[in-house]
Structures are given as structure tokens and as C-alpha cells.
C-alpha positions in Angstrom: 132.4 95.3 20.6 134.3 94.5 17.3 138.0 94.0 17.3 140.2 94.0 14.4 143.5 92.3 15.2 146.8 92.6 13.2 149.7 90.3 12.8 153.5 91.6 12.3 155.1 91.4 8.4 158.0 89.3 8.8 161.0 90.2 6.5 161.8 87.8 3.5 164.0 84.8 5.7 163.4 86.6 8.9 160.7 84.3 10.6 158.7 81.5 9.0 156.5 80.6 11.8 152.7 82.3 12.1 151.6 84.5 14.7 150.2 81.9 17.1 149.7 84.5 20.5 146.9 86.6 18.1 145.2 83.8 16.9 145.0 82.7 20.5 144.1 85.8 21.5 141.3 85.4 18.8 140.2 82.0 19.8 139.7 83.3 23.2 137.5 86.5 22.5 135.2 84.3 20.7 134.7 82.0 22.7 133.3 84.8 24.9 131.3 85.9 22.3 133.4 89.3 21.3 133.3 89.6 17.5 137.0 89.8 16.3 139.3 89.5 13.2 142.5 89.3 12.7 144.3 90.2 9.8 147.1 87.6 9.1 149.5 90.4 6.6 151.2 87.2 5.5 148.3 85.8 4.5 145.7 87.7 3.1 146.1 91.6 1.7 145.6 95.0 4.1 143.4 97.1 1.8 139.9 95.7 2.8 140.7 95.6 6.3 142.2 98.6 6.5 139.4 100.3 4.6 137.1 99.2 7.3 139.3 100.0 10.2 139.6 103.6 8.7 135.9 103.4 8.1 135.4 103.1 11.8 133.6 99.3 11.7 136.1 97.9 14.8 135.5 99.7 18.3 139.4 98.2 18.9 142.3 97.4 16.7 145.6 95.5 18.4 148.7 94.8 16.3 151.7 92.5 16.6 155.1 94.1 16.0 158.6 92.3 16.4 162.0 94.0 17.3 163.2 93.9 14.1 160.6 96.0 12.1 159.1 97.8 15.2 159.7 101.0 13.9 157.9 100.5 10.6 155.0 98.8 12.0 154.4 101.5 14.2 155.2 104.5 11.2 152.4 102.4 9.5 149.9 102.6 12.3 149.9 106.1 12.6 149.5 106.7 8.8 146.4 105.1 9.6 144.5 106.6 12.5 141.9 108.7 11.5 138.6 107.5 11.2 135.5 108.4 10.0 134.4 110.6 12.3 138.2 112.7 11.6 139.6 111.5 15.0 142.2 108.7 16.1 140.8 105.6 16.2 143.7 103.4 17.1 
């Protein structure tokens, strides 16, 4: 199994410190040998990720949200669903 996981983007000023539960959450599938990655948007850019994830390479993708952009992170997950194979993947 191959899991792609996601973190929230933060608004300019809005919250400074990292998405520690996914990168726990991370730690932990590897150490039981599950292949993941995670995607830290503050980070590192979406497109070759995403490309992937649309490309059907992850079997599971989770994603961090928070209260304040909920509604946009989920708008922006279901621009994304389709895979490869034409059917929702996520």
C-alpha cells in the first residue's frame, strides 16, 4: 500500500507552526513498513505530487484541513479526484 499524505495551507499570519499529527502519522506507517509521503504545501510545491496522485501511484491519500480554510481545502480535493483509470480516487 502507498499513501500520499497532505498537510493544510495556512493563510499568510494565520499559523506558523508545522503539521506535527501528519508527520507523526508518517513516522508511524513507516515504521510498520507502509510506504507513505506526505506533502508539506508549505514546504515544497503540489504539482509533482499531485500529478502522481492523479496518475493513480498512491492506493490512499489523507489531507489535513483547519476550520479556517476548510471549505477551500476540500473545493480543492474534489478538483482532483479522478484518476487514471477516470474514477475517484480520493
Amino acid at each position: 500500500m502507498r499513501i500520499l499524505l497532505i498537510t493544510g495551507k495556512s493563510r499568510e499570519g494565520y499559523n506558523i507552526a508545522p503539521s506535527l499529527g501528519l508527520y507523526q502519522l508518517r513516522h508511524f506507517l513507516i515504521q510498520r513498513d507502509v510506504d507513505c509521503d506526505l506533502l508539506d504545501r508549505e514546504l515544497y510545491p503540489e504539482d509533482d505530487a499531485l500529478a502522481r496522485a492523479q496518475a493513480g501511484d498512491y492506493d490512499l491519500i489523507g489531507f489535513s484541513v483547519s476550520h479556517d480554510n476548510m471549505a477551500e481545502e476540500l473545493d480543492r480535493s474534489e478538483e482532483r479526484r479522478v484518476g487514471k483509470e477516470g474514477r475517484s480516487r480520493w
